[in-house]
N, C-alpha and C positions, 0 to 999 in steps of 0.2 A: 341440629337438624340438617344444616346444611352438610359437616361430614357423613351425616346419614344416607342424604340424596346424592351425593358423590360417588360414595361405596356402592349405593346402588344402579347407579350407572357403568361403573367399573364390572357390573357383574355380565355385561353384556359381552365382552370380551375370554366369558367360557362357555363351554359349553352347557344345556341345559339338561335333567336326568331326569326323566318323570317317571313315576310308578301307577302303573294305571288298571285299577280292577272294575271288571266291566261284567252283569251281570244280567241275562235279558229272559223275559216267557214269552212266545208266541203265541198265537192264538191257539194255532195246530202242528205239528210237523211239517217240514216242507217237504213237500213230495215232488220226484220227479219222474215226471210224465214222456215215454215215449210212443209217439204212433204212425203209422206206416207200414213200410216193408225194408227190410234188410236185402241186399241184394248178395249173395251167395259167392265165394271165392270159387274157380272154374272147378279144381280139384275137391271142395267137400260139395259142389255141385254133384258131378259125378259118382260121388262116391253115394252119396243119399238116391239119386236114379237110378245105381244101379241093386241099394235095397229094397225097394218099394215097386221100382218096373215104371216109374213115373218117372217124367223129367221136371226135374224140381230145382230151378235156378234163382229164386226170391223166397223169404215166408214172409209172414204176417208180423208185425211189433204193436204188441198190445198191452204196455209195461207201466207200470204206478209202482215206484221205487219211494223209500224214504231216504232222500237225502240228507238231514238232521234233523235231532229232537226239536221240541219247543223248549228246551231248556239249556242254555248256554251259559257257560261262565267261562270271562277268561284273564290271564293275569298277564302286565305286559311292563317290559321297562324300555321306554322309550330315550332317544338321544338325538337332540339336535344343535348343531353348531355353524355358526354362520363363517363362511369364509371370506368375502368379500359383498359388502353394504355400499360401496360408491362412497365411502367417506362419511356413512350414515353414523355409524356406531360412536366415529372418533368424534367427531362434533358433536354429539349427545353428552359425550361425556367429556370435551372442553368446554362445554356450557353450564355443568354441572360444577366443574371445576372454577371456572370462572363467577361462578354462584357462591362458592363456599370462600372466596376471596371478596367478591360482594357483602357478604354479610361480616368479614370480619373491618370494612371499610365503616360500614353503618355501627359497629360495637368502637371502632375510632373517633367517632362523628361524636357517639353521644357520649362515650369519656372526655371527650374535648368539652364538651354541653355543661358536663358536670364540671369539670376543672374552671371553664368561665365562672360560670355562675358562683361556685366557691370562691373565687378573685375576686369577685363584683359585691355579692354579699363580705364578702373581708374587708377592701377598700371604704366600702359603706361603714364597718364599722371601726374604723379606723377614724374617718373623716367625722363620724358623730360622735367617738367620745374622744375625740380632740377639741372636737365644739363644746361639747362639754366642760373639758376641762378649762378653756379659754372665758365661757360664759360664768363659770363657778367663780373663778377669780376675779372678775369685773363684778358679781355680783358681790364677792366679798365689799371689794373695795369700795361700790355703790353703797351696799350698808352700812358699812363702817364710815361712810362720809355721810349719809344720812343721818345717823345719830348723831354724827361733830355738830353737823350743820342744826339741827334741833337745840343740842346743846349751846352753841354762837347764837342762837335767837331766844333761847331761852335767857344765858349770863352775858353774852357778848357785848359792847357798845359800836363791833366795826359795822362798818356800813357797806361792808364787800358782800355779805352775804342777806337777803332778805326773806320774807317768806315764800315770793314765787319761787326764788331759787330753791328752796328749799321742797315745795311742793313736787317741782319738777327734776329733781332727784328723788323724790321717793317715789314720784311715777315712775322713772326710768328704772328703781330697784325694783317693783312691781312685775313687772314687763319684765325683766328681767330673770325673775322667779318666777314664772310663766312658761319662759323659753327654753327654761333649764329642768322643766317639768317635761314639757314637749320631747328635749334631748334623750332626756331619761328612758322613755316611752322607747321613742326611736330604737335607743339601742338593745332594748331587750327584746323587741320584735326581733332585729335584725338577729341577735345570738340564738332567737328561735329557731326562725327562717335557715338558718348554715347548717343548726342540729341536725333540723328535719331533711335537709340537702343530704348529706352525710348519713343518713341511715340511724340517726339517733330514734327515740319516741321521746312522746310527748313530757313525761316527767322523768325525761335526764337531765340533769345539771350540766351546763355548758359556761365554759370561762373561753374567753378568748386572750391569749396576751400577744404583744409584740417588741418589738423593738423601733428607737429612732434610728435609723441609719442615712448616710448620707443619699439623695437623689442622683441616680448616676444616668448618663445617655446614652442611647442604644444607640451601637455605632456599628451598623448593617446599611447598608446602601438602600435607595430602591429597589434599584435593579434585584440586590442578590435578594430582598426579601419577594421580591415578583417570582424570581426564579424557583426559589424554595417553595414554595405554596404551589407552582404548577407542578412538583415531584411530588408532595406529601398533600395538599389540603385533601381532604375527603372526598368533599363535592367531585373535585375534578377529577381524582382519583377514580370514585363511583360512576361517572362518566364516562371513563376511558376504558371501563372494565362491561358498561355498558354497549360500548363500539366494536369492543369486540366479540362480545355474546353476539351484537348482528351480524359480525361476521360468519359467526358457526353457525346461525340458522340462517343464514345464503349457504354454507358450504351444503346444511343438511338438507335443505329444500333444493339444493343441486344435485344430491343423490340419487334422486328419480328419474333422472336420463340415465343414470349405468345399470345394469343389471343385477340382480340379489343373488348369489351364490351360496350356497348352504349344502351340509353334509346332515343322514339324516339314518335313523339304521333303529331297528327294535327287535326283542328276544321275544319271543310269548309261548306260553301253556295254554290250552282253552279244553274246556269239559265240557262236553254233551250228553244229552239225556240219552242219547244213539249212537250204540257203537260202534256203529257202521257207518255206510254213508259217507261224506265227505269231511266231514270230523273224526272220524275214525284214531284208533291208536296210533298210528303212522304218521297223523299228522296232526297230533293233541301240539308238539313241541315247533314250530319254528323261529327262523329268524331273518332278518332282511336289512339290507346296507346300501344308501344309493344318495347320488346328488342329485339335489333340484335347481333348475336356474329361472331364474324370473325374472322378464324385464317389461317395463310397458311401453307399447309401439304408440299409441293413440289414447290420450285420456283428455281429450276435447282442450287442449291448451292449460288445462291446470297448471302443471309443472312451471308453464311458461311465467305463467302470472302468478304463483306463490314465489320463484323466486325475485320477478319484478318488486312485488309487494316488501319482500325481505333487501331488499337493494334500495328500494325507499324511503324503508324505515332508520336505515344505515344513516342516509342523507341527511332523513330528520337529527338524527341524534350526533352528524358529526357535525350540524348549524349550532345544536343545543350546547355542545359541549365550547364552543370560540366565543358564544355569548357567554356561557358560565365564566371561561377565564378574562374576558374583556372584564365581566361584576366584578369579580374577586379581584385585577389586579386596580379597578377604580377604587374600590373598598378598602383596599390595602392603600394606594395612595393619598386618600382623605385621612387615613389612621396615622399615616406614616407625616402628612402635613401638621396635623392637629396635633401630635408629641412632639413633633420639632417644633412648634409655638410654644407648645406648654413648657416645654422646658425649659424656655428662654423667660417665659412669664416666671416662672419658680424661681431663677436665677434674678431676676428683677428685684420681684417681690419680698424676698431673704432681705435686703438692704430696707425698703422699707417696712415690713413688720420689725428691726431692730429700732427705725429711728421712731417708730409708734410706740413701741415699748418704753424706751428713753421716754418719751417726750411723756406717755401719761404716767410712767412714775414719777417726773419733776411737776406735776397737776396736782396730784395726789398728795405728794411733799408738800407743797407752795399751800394746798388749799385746807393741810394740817397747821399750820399755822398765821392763815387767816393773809395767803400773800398774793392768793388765786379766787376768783367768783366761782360759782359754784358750775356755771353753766361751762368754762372750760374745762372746770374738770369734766362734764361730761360729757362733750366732746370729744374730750381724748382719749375719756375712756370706751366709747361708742367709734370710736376709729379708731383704735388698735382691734379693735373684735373683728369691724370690716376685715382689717388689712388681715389681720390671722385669719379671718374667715375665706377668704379672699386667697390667701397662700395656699390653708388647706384645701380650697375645691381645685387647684388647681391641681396640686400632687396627684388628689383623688383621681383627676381626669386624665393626666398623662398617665398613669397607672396602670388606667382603665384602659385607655388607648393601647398600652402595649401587651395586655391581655389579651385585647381583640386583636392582634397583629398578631400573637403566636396564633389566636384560635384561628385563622384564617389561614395561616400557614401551616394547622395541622401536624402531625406528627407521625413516626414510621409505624409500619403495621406492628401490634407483639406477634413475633414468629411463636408462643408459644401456645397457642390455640390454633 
């Protein structure tokens, strides 16, 4: 749409060819009326007084002439070409141009839109069926200590394990298959929700897989990420491309102080009902070629105050656009804070999810053979989930954070639209 309004602003830069047939009835003929007197040249003066014996120097004019029919047809092709607008035309169609660079800003904005949301939905399910996978195996081992523990109270004589203990592992295995229902749920929403993102329907089959890989640091400065996002993010892009559209409507509302210059010329046939007269065969065919100039002396201050008005709006939009890049590079700085912590938390956290591991598989050990209460083991097993839970949101969130660092930093126009 936008190359469509472009090309047609481009078309003002030729000339225009009309074909114009023009068909009309009068009520009557137009007649033309002479009345008065003729006044006599000296010599047919003369010559008439001396036929008659009178001196005869005027006659009478008592004349009803048919100038044309009441029926006229005529056929024309007309041409008109502008030679000089005051800078009208060319601004019409840098705003035009500037439009079709506009909407390809907005078709960047919202592949950005979709490319987040696809990360954010991905990260999402990454982080639940990691949870999952962490909840399944504490659940294992909560069951499988459950029934030990049944079984130590049902044949046992130690006194490490009793029946509260026992109760309160099978609540925690409870609650536990509860959350790993909940997980479930989660993640099959979430494989909906990316389908539907992605242009799937509703009964496609969607798998998501990935890989572990190592967590690496983005190692861009501030600075050069502030800098990047003022040449590519959207916003500010669509801003800038904004500022200068007000520029061409000042250049174009400036036009109206110079003068309009135009070239302008037509061929024409025309038929009458009468063949005489002023339509006559002699002058069925003409044609005509000429410049017109137009300028306006006085139009009550308009000019003055459309382009005040466009000088204005300039103003407005070049405050909008220093607030837009002050948000984005705040936004970007909070993003850019918030991955530099998380990453340091991830780094942290690595250390203790291994020594949580350690610790609840010697609980586990110890409380298979009757060396551990029941209540550390499930502690240990309820804080290694923390701390894995605890790792994984963290990943999830620097992740997420540097998702939202590219989306703000946007990316280049495709030159291929």
């Amino acid at each position: 749409m936008a190359e469509a309004q472009y090309q047609q602003a481009l078309s003002a830069n030729y000339p225009s060819l009309d074909a114009v047939l023009y068909a009309n009835r009068d009520k009557k003929d137009l007649i033309y009326q002479q009345r008065g007197t003729f006044t006599l040249p000296a010599n047919l003066a003369g010559a008439l007084s001396y036929v008659t014996g009178q001196q005869i120097t005027t006659i009478p004019a008592d004349i009803d002439a048919t100038a044309y029919g009441r029926d006229t047809v005529k056929g024309s092709l007309e041409l008109n070409y502008p030679l000089y607008t005051g800078g009208k035309i060319e601004a019409i169609i840098n705003q035009a141009k500037l439009n079709k660079e506009l909407v390809k800003v907005v078709i960047i904005r919202s592949q950005n839109d979709v490319t987040f949301d696809v990360k954010r939905y991905y990260y999402g399910y990454i982080l639940t069926n990691e949870l999952h996978k962490i909840v399944e195996k504490i659940y294992k081992n909560m069951k499988f200590s459950t029934d030990l523990a049944k079984e130590f109270l049902e044949s046992s004589t130690t006194l490490k394990i009793n029946r509260t203990d026992y109760l309160n592992a099978k609540l925690t295995t409870s609650l536990l298959q509860s959350t790993l229902s909940k997980l479930e749920l989660n993640r099959e929403l979430l494989k909906n929700a990316m389908g539907n993102l992605v242009g799937l329907t509703w009964d496609d089959k969607v798998e998501i897989s990935y890989e572990e890989k190592e967590i690496l640091n983005q190692n861009l400065s501030l600075q050069k990420i502030i800098e990047k996002a003022y040449s590519l993010n959207p916003d500010i892009h669509q801003v800038n491309l904004a500022v200068k559209i007000k520029d061409e409507q000042i250049n174009e509302a400036q036009s109206a102080y110079y003068p309009q210059v135009g070239v302008f010329g037509s061929v024409n046939r025309t038929y009458n009902s009468y063949e005489y007269g002023y339509l006559n065969d002699d002058n069925q065919d003409t044609w005509n070629i000429g410049i017109a100039v137009k300028m306006s002396l006085f139009d009550g201050f308009k000019t003055k105050n459309t382009v005040l008005e466009k000088k204005l709006n300039k103003n407005v939009m070049d405050e909008q656009k220093i607030l837009l890049e002050n948000a984005v590079a705040l936004q970007l700085k909070n993003e850019f804070l918030t991955s530099t912590l998380g990453y340091e938390q991830i780094n942290i956290l690595k250390e203790a999810v291994a020594t949580a591991a350690e610790n609840s598989e010697l609980n586990l050990k110890g409380f298979e053979y009757e060396m551990v209460e029941a209540r550390d083991l499930v502690q240990s097993q309820l804080t290694e989930a923390y701390i894995r839970a605890d790792y994984l949101k963290n990943v999830h969130d620097y992740l997420l954070s540097l998702a939202t660092i590219d989306k703000l930093i946007g990316q280049k126009l495709d030159e291929s639209f």
